[in-house]
MARNUVO-134453 format. One record per residue: x, y, z of N, C-alpha, C in turn; residue in three letters. Coordinates in steps of 0.1 Angstrom, whole numbers, padded with zeros to 4 digits, always signed. Last residue first. Layout:
N
XYZXYZXYZAla;...
//
This chain:
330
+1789+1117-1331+1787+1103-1339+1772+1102-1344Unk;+1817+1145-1320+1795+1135-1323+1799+1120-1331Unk;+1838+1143-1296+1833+1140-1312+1819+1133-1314Unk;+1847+1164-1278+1837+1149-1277+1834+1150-1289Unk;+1870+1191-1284+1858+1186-1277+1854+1172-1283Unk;+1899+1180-1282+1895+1191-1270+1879+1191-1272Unk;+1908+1165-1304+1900+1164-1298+1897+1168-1282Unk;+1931+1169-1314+1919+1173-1322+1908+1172-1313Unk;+1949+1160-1295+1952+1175-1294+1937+1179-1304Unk;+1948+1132-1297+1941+1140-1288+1942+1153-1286Unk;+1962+1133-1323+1944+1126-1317+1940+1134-1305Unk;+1982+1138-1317+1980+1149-1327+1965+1143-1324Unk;+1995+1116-1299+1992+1128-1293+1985+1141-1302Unk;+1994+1097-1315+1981+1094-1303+1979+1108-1298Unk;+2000+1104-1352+2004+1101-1334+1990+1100-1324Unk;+1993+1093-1390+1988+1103-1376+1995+1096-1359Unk;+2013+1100-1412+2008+1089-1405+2004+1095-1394Unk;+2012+1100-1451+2013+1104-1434+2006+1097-1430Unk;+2017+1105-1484+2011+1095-1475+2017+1097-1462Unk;+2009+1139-1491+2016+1129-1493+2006+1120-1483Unk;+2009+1164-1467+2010+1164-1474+2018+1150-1482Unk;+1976+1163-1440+1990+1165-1445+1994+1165-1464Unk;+1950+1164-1439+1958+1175-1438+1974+1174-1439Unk;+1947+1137-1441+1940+1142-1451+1948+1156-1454Unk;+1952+1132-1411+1957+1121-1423+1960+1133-1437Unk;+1931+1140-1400+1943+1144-1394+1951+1140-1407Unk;+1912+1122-1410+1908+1141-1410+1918+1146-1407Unk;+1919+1102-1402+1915+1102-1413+1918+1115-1417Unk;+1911+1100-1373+1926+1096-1379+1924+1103-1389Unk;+1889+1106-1369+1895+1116-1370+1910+1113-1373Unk;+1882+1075-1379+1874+1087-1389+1882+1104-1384Unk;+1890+1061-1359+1894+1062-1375+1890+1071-1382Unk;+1874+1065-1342+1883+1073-1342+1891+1075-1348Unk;+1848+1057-1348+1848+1071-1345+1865+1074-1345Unk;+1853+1031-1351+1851+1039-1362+1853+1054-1360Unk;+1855+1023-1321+1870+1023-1331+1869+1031-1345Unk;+1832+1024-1312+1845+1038-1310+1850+1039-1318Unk;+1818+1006-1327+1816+1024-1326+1827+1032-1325Unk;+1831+0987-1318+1831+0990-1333+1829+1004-1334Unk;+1851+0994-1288+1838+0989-1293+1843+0992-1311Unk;+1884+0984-1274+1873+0997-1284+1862+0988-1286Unk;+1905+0968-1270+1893+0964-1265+1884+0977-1266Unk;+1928+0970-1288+1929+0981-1273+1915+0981-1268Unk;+1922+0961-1309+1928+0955-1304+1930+0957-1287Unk;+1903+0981-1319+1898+0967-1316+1909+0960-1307Unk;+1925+1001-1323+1917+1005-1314+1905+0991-1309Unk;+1939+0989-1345+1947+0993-1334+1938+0999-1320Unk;+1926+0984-1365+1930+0975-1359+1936+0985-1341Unk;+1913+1012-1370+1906+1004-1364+1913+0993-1358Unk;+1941+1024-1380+1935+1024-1365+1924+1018-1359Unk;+1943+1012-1399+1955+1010-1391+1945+1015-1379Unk;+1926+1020-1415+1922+1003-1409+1928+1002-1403Unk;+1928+1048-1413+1919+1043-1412+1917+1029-1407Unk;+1953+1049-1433+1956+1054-1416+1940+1045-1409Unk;+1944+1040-1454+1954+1027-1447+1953+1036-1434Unk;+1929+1060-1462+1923+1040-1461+1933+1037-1456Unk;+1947+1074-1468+1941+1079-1458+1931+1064-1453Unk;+1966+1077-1487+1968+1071-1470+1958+1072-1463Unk;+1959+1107-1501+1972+1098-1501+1970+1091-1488Unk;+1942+1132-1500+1939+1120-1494+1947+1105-1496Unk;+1958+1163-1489+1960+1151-1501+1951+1139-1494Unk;+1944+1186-1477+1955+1186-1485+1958+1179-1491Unk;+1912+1195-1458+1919+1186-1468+1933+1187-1480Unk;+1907+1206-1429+1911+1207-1441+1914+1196-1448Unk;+1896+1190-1412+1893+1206-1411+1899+1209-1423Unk;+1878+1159-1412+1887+1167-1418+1885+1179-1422Unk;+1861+1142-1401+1864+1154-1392+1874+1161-1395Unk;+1823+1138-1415+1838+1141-1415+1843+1146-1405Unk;+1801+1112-1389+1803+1126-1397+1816+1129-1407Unk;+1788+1082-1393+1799+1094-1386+1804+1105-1398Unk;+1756+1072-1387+1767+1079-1394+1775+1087-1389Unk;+1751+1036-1379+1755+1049-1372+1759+1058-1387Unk;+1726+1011-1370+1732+1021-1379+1736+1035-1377Unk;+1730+0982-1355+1725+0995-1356+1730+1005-1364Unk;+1726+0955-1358+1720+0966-1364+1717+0978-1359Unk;+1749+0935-1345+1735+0939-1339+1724+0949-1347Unk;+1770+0943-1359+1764+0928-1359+1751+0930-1357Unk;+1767+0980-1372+1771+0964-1368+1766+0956-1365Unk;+1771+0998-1398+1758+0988-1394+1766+0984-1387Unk;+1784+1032-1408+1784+1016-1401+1770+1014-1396Unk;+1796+1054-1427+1784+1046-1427+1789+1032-1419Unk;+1817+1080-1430+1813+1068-1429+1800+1064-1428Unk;+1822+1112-1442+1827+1105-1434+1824+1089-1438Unk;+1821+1129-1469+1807+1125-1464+1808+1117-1450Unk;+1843+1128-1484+1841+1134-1478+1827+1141-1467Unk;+1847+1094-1482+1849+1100-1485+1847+1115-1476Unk;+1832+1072-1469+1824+1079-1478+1832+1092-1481Unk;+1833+1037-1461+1842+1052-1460+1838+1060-1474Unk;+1815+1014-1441+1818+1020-1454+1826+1034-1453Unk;+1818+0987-1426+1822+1000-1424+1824+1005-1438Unk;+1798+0960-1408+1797+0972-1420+1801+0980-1422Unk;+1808+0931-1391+1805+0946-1393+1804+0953-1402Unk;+1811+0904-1395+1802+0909-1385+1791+0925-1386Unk;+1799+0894-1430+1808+0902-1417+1799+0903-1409Unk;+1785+0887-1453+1794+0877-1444+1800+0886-1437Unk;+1779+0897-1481+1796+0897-1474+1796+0889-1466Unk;+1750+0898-1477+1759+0892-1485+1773+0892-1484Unk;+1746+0910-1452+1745+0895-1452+1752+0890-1462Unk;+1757+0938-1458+1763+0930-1449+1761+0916-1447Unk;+1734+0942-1479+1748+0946-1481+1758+0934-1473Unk;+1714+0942-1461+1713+0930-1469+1727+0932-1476Unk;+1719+0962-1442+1719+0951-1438+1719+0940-1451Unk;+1716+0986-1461+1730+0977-1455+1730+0966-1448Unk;+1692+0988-1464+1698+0983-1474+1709+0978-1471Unk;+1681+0989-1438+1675+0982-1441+1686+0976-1459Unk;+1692+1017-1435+1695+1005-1429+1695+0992-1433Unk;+1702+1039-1453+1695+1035-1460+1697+1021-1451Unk;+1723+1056-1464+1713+1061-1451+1705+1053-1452Unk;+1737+1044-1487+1745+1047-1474+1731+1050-1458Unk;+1738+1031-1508+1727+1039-1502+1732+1040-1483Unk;+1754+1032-1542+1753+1029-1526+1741+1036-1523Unk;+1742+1017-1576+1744+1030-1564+1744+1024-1552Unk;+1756+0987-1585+1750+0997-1581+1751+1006-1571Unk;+1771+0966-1590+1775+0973-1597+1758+0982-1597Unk;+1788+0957-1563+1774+0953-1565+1770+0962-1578Unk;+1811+0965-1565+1813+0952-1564+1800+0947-1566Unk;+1809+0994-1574+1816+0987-1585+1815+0973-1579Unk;+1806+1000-1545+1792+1004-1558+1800+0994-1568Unk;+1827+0998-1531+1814+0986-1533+1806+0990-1543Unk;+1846+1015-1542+1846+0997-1545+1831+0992-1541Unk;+1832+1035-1532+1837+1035-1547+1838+1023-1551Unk;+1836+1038-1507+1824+1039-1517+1822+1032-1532Unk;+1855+1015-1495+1853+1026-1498+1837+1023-1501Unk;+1850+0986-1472+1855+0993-1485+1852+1008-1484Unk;+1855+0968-1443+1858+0981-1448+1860+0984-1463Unk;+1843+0946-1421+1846+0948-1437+1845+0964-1441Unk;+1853+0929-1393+1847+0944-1402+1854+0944-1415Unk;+1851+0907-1389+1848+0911-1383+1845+0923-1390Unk;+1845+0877-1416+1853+0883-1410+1847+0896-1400Unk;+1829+0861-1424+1837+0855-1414+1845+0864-1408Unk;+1841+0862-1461+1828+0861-1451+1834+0855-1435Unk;+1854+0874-1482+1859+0870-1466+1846+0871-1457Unk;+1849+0873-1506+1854+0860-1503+1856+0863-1486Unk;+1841+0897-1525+1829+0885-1517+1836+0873-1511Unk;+1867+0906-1533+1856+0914-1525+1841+0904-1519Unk;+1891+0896-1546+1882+0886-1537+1874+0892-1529Unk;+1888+0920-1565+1891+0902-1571+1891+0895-1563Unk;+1889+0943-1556+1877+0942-1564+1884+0920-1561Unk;+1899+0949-1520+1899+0954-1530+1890+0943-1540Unk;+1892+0957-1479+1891+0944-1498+1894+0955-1511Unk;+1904+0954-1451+1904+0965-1463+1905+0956-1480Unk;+1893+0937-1429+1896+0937-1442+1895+0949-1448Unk;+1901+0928-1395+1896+0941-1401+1900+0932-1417Unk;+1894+0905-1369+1897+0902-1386+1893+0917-1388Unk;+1897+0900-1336+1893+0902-1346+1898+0907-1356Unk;+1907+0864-1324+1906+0876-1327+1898+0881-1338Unk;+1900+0835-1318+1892+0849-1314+1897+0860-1311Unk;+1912+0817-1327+1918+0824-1321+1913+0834-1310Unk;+1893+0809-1348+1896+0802-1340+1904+0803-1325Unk;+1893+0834-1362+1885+0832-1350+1882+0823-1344Unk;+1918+0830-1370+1918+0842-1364+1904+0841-1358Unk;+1916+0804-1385+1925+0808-1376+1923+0818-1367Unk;+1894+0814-1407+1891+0806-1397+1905+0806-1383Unk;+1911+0835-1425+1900+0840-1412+1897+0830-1403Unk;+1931+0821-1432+1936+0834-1422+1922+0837-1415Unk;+1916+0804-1448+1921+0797-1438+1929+0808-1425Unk;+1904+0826-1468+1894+0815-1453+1903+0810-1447Unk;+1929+0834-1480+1919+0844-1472+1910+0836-1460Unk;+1938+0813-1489+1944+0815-1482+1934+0827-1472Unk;+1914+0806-1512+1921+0793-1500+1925+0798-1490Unk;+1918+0827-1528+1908+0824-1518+1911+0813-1508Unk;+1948+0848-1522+1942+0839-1530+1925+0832-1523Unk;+1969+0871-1516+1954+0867-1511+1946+0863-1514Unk;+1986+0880-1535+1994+0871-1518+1980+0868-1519Unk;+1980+0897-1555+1987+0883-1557+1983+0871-1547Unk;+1975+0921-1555+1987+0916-1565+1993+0902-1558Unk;+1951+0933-1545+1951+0925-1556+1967+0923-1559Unk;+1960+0948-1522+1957+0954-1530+1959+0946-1544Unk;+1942+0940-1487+1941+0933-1503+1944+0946-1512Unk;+1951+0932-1458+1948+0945-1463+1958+0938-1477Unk;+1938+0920-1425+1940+0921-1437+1940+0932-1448Unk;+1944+0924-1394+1942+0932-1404+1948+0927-1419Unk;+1940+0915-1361+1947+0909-1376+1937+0917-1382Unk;+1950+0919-1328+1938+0915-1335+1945+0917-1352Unk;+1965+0912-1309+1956+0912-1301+1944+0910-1313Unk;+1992+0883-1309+1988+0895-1313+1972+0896-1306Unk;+2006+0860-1299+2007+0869-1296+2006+0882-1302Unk;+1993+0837-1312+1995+0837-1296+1994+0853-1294Unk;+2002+0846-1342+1984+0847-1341+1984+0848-1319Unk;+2023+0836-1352+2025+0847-1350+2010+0851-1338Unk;+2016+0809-1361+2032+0814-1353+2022+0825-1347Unk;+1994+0817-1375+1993+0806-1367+2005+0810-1358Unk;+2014+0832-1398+1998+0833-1390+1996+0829-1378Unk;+2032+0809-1410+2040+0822-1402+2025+0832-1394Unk;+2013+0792-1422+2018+0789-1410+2028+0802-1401Unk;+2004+0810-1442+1994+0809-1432+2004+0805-1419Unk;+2026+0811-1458+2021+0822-1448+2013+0823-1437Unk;+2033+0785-1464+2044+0791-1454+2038+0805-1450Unk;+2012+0786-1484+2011+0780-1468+2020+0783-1462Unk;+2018+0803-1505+1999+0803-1496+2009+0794-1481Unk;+2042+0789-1514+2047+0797-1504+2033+0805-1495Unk;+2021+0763-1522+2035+0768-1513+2041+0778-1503Unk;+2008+0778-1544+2004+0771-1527+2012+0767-1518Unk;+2024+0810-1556+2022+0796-1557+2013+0791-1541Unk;+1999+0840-1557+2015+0831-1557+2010+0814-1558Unk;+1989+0848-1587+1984+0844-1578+1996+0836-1572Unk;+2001+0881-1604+1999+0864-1607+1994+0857-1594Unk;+2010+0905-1604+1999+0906-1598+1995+0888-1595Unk;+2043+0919-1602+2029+0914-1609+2021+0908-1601Unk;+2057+0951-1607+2054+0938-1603+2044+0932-1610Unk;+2072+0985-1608+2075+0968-1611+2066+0960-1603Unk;+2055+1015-1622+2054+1002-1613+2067+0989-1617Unk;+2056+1052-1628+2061+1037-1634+2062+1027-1619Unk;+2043+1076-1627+2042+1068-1621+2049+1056-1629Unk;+2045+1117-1629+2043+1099-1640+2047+1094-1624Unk;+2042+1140-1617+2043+1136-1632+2037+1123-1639Unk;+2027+1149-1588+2029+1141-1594+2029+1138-1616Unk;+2039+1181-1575+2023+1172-1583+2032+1162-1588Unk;+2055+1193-1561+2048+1186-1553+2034+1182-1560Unk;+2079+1199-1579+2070+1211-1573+2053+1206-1567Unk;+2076+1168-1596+2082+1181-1595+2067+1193-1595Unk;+2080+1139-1590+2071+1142-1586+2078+1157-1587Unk;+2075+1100-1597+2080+1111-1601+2071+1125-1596Unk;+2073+1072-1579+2065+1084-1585+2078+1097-1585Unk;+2069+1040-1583+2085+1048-1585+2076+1060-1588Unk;+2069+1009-1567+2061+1019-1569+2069+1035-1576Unk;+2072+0974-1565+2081+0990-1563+2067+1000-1567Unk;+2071+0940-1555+2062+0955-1556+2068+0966-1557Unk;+2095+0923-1559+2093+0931-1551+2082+0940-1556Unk;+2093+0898-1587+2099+0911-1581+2092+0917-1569Unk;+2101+0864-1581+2087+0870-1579+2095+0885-1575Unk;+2128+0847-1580+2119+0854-1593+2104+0861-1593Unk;+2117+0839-1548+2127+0835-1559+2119+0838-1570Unk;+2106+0855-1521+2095+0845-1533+2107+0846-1543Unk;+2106+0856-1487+2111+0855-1500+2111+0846-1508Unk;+2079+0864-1466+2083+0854-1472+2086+0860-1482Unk;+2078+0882-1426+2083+0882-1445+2083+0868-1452Unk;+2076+0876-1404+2067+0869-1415+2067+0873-1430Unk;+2095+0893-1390+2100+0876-1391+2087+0869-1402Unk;+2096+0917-1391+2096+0910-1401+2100+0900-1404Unk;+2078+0947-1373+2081+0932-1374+2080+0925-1388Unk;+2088+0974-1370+2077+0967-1375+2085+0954-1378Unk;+2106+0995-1363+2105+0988-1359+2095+0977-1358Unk;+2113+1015-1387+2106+1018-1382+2099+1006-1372Unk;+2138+0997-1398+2137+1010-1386+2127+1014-1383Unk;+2123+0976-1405+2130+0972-1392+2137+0982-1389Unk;+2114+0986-1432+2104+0983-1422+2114+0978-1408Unk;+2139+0991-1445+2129+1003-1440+2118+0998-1427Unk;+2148+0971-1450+2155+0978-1438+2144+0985-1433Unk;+2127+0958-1462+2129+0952-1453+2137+0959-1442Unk;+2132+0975-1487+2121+0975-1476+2123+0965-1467Unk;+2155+0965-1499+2153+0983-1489+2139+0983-1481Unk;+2155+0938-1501+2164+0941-1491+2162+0958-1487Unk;+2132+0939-1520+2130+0936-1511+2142+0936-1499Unk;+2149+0957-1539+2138+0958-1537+2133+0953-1527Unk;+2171+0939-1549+2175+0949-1539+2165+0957-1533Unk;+2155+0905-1547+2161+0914-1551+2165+0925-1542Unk;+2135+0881-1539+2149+0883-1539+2158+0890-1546Unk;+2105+0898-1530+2115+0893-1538+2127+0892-1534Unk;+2083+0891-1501+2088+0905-1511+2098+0893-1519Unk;+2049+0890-1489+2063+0883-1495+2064+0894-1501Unk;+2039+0894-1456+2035+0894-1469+2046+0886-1472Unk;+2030+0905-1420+2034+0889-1432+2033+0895-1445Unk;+2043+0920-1393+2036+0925-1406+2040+0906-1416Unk;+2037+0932-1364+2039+0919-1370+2035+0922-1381Unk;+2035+0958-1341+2028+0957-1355+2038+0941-1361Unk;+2023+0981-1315+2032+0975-1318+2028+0962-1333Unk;+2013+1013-1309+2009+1001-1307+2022+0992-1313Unk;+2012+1041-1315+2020+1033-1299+2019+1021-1299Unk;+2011+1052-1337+1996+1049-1326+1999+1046-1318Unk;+2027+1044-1357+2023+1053-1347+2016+1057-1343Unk;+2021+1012-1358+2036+1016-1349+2034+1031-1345Unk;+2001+1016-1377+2003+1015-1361+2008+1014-1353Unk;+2018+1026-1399+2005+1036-1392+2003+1031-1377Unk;+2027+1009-1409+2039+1020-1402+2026+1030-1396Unk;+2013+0990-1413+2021+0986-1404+2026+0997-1399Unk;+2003+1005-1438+1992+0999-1428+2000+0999-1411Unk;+2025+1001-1453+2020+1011-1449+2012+1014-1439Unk;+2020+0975-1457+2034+0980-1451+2033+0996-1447Unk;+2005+0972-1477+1998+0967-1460+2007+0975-1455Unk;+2014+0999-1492+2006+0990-1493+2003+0989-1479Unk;+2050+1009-1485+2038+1013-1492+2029+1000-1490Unk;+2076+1033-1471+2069+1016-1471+2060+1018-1478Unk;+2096+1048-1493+2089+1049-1478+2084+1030-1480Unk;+2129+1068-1501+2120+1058-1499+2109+1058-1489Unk;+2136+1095-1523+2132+1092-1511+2127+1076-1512Unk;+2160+1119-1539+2149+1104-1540+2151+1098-1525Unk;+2162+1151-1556+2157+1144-1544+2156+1129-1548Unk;+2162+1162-1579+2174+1166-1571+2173+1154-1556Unk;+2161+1155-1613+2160+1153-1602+2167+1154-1592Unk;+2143+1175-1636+2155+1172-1631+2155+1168-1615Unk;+2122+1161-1658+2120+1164-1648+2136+1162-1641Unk;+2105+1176-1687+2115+1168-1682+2120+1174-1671Unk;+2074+1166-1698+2082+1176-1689+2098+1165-1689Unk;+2064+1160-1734+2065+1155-1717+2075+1167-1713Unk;+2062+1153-1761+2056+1161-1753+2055+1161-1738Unk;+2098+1146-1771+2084+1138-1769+2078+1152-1763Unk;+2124+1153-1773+2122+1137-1785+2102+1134-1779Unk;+2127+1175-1761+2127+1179-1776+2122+1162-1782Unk;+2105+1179-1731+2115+1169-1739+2117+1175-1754Unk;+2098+1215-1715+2096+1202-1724+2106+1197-1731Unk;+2112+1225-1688+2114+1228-1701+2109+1216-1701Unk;+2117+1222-1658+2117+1238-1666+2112+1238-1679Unk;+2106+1209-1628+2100+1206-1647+2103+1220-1649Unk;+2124+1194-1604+2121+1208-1609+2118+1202-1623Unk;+2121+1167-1583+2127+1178-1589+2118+1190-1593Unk;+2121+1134-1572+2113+1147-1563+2127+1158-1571Unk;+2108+1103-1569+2121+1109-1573+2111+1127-1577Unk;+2104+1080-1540+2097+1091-1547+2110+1099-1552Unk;+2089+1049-1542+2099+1055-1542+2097+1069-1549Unk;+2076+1027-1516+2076+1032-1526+2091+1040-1531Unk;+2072+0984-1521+2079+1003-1517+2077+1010-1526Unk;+2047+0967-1502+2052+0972-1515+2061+0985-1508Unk;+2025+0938-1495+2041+0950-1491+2045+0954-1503Unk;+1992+0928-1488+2004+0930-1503+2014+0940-1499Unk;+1990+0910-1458+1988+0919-1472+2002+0917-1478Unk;+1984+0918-1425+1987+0905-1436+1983+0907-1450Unk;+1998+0925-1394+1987+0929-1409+1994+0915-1421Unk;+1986+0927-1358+1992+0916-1370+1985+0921-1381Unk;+1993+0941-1331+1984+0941-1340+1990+0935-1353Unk;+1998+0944-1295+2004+0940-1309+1993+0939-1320Unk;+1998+0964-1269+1988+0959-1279+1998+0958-1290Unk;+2001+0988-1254+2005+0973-1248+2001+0962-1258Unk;+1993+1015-1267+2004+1010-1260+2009+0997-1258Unk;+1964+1012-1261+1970+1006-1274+1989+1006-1274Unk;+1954+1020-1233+1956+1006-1241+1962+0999-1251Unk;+1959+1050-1248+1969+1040-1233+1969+1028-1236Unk;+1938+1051-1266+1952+1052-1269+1959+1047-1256Unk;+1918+1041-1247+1922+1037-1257+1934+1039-1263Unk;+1918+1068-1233+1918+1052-1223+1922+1044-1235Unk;+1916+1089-1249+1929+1091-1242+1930+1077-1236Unk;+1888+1083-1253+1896+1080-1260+1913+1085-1255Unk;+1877+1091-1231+1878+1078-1230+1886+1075-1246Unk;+1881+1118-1223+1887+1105-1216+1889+1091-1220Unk;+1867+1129-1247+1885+1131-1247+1886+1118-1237Unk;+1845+1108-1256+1848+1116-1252+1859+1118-1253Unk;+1818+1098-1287+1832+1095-1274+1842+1104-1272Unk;+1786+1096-1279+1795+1111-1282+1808+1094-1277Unk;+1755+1088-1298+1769+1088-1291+1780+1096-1292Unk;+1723+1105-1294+1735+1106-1302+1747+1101-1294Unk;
//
């Protein structure tokens, strides 16, 4: 059984200190308008929700980004946001939480991603979205790749992260991976359904459960070696990380070996974030020269730290090692 221990994950978090880590995805904000439901609408069957609160956060890759800024690590974030007041609040937002946004690209008439949840006495009412999903132009596909390339000297490893609205067309997905191992770094993907077979080449492919059963439109078999390896030939990755929910993980890597990592969530309060604390820290633990092993093992207590809060959170190096007073099985 591999154990990684308090030392050597305390050696990791140090390393990740000095470590930049590049995400490249769909940026989106959110916005949370936060009241009291006393009484039903008289014009409809709905709550009507008085609002006393509105909050912003980052959302999507951007999310991703604010996860490894806290980790200690340091974060280049690329997507596109709009020329609206939508992409001027996430742009502040992301340059206090000091995440880099020289690879922003502004898309003229393309809205900003918003996300708008309505939310009284901490359940979610309704949800209303602005954006769309349309495939950008090749144009501004290459002002990204080229802000990649820029950026690629000085990062340690690149995290793609697909929530289908647009940025990650197939042209642009192979030319971010060939770069990046032309570079030799390594490529995390968090894929979603509309180019789930397109990143072959990449180092760890991370879906849920849920997306891959729906990409092979059959049952997973998670204990099942021999099945993940043919899983993983057809994808094209180095590595195999599936996230099972409350079952923890399932990894194959390059070499075959098949690990299961346990859950390490002592409670569960919202799983809001918990995919993005997860690739945030794989990047952030590949980049800090982790094996695949470790880095899964320690995404996985990200996760369990993640899970226990309330909303989308972001786990510290110090709340990591305070869970881990004893050597986490694997």
């Amino acid at each position: 059984m591999h154990r990684l221990s308090l030392d050597r994950t305390q050696q990791i978090l140090e390393a990740a200190q000095h470590v930049r880590v590049l995400v490249l995805g769909d940026v989106m904000l959110d916005v949370y308008l936060r009241g009291v439901a006393l009484r039903i609408s008289p014009e409809a069957p709905v709550p009507v929700v008085r609002v006393e609160d509105e909050t912003r956060a980052v959302g999507g890759a951007a999310n991703v980004a604010a996860n490894i800024i806290a980790l200690g690590a340091r974060c280049e974030l690329i997507g596109c946001v709009g020329d609206d007041d939508a992409g001027q609040q996430l742009r502040a937002e992301l340059q206090q939480q000091s995440i880099g946004t020289s690879g922003l690209v502004e898309v003229p008439g393309r809205p900003t991603t918003v996300k708008t949840r309505i939310m009284a006495r901490q359940q979610q009412v309704a949800r209303f979205d602005y954006e769309t999903d349309v495939d950008m132009p090749e144009t501004v596909c290459a002002d990204v790749v080229e802000h990649l390339r820029r950026l690629l000297p000085d990062v340690a490893a690149v995290v793609i992260e697909d929530y289908n609205k647009g940025l990650l067309t197939r042209s642009m997905i192979r030319a971010v991976i060939a770069a990046a191992r032309d570079a030799r770094r390594p490529v995390i993907v968090d894929p979603k359904a509309r180019h789930f077979f397109d990143y072959r080449g990449c180092t760890v492919f991370k879906p849920n459960m849920a997306e891959l059963a729906a990409a092979l439109l059959t049952p997973i078999e998670p204990d099942r070696r021999a099945w993940l390896e043919a899983v993983r030939a057809k994808l094209g990755c180095d590595h195999l990380l599936v996230t099972l929910g409350e079952d923890g993980m399932t990894l194959l890597t390059g070499d075959g070996e098949h690990v299961r990592v346990p859950t390490q969530a002592r409670s569960v309060y919202d799983v809001s974030g918990a995919g993005d604390t997860v690739t945030a820290t794989l990047g952030v633990a590949l980049a800090a020269n982790a094996s695949v092993l470790e880095a899964a093992v320690l995404a996985n207590q990200a996760a369990g730290i993640e899970v226990g809060k309330a909303g989308v959170a972001t786990v510290s190096p110090e709340e990591l090692l305070a869970a881990l007073e004893q050597p986490l099985p694997v």
